[in-house]
N, C-alpha and C positions, 0 to 999 in steps of 0.2 A: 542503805538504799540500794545499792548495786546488788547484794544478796537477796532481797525482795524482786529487785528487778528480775534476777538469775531463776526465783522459786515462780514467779508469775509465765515466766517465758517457759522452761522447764513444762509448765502444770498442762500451758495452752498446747502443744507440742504432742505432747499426750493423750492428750483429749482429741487432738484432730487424727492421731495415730489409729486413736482408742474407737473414731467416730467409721473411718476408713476398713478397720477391720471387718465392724458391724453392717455395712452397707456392701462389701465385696460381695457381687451376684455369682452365685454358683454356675460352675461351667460344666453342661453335659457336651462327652464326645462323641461322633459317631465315625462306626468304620465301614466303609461303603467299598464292597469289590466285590470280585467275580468275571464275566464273560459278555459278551457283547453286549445282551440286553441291561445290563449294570454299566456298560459301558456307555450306552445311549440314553442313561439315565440321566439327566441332570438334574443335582441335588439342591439347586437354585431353583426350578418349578416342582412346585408341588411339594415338596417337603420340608425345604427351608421355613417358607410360610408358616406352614402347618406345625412345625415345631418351634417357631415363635407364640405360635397362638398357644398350643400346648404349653410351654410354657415360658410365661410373659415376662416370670422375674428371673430369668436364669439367662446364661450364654450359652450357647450352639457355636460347636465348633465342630467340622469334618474332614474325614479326607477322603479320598476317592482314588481305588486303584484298582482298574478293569484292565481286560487285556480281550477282545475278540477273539474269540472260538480258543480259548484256552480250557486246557482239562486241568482238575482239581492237583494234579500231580506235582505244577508249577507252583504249587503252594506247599508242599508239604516235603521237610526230609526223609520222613519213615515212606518214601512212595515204593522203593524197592522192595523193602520188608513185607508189604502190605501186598504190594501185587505176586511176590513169591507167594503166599501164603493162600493164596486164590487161583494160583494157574493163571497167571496174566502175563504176556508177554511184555507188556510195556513198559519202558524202563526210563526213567529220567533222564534227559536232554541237556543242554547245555545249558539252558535257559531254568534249569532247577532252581526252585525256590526265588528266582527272580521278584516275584511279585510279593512274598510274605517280606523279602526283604524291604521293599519298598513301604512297606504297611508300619515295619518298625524304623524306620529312619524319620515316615511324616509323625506320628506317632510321639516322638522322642522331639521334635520342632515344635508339636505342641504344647508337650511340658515345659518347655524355655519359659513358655508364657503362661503359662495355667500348670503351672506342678502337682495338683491336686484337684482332679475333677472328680464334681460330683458323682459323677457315672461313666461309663463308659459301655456305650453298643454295637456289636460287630453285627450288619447287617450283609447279609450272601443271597447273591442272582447269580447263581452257576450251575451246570450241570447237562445243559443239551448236550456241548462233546462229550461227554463222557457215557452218556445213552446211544450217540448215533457212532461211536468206536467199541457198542458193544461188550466195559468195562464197568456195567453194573454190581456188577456182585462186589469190587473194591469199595462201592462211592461209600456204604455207611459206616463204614469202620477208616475210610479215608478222612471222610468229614469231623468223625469224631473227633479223630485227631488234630485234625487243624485244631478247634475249639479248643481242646485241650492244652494245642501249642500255644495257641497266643491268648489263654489267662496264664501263663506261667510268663510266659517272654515280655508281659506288657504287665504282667506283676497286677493283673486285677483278679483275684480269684474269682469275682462276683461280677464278671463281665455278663451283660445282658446279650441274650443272640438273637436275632431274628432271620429267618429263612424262606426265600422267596423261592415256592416250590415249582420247579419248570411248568409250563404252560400244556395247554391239548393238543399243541402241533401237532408232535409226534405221537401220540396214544395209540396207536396200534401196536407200536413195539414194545416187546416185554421187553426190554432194557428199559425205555423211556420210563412203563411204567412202575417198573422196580424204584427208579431213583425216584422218582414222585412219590415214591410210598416210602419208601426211607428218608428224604428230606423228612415229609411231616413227623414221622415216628421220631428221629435225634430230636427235633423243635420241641414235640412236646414232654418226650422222656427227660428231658434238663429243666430243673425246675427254674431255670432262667431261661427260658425259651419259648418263642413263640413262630409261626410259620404266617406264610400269605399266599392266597389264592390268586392267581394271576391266568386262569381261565378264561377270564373277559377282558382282557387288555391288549388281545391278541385278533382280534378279530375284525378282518377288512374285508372290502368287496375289489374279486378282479378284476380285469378289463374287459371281461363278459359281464358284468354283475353281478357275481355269485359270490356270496359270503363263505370264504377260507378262515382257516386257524393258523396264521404267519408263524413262522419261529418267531420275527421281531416284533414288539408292539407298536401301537400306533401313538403321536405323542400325547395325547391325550391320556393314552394306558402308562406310559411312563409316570406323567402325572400322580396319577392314580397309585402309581408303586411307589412314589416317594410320600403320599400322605400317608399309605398304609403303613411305613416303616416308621412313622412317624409316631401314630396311635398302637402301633403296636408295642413300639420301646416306652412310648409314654406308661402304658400297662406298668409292665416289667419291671420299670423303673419307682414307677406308686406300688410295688408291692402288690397290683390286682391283678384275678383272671384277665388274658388276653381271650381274641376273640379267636374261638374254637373253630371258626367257620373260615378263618384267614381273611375275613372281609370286612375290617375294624369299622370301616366308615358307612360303608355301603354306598360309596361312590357310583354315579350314573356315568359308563363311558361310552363315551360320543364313538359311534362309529364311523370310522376314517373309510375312505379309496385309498387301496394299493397304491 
């Protein structure tokens, strides 16, 4: 009897083990950084939701590491190599790689608790400093390399990217517009990548009434930048075309006062 007891308790043991495994909800990660307007993002409106809805049986989990008016430099070790190699003066500060470190520290908190996510998405809002210091000609061979650096550092070769390509503030300048055309060009040249229009998220009236293109958005466009990062990793991540146009949802956004 105690041996049946032992093979009975044993079987059930297993079975709840067996049942446990079966039900564990897949965990997609995302990586949310970049520069001010990444920074005014919160990943709590607008895309939290929306990647719950996206998808219903699985876990969302994020981290969030912006830094205002920082250039892509504070992300990267090769920035000196990069910027010799383009005629750049600018050279890495104290505060080097400060932020990529910070992206592998949350990163590695996550695995404590999820050591194997379904997925994992690096989502980037950067790029005005780096237009208005006139250090265009580095961003696309800068950017690439980040990408590069953290599927090797976070050991995901098949990291999905999505890239939030600077807004129309600045459009007169051929800096601004270089890096706007190299964001989408890296987005789409990676066959895990997709970009986002952020055109319309930017757009307020000033204390004359006259509709300006803000560097910042309104939060409403914030909003709006968290659903699109949302649908667009959703893409990437079902193995479909993303939307070509950067505008997954075709969100309506409300136009804010300065």
């Amino acid at each position: 009897m105690p041996r049946l007891f032992y093979l009975l308790c044993t079987a059930s043991l297993l079975g709840m083990a067996s049942n446990t495994i079966h039900t564990e909800r897949p965990v997609h990660v995302f990586i949310f950084s970049g520069q001010s307007n990444m920074s005014a993002m919160d990943p709590r409106r607008g895309f939290l939701s929306e990647a719950q809805r996206l998808f219903p049986n699985a876990e969302i989990e994020y981290l969030h590491v912006a830094q205002s008016g920082a250039p892509i430099r504070l992300w990267i070790d090769e920035w000196n190599l990069i910027a010799a190699r383009h005629g750049v003066k600018q050279r890495m500060g104290n505060g080097a790689r400060r932020n990529y470190r910070q992206i592998l520290s949350q990163y590695r908190r996550i695995l404590q608790e999820h050591p194997h996510p379904a997925s994992v998405t690096f989502c980037w809002m950067q790029g005005e400093r780096d237009a208005t210091e006139k250090i265009s000609k580095t961003y696309r061979e800068a950017l690439t390399q980040l990408i590069s650096n953290l599927r090797r550092d976070l050991k995901q070769p098949d990291l999905n990217v999505v890239i939030g390509r600077i807004s129309d503030h600045g459009a007169r300048s051929i800096d601004w517009q270089t890096i706007r055309r190299d964001q989408v060009s890296v987005a789409t040249q990676d066959s895990r990548g997709a970009w986002i229009d952020c055109d319309d998220l930017n757009d307020k009236r000033n204390n004359h009434g006259f509709r300006i293109n803000d560097l910042h958005y309104t939060q409403a466009g914030y909003a709006t930048l968290g659903r699109r990062f949302a649908h667009q990793a959703a893409k990437l991540i079902a193995g479909k075309p993303p939307a070509t146009d950067g505008r997954p949802t075709r969100d309506a956004v409300v136009t804010a006062k300065n």
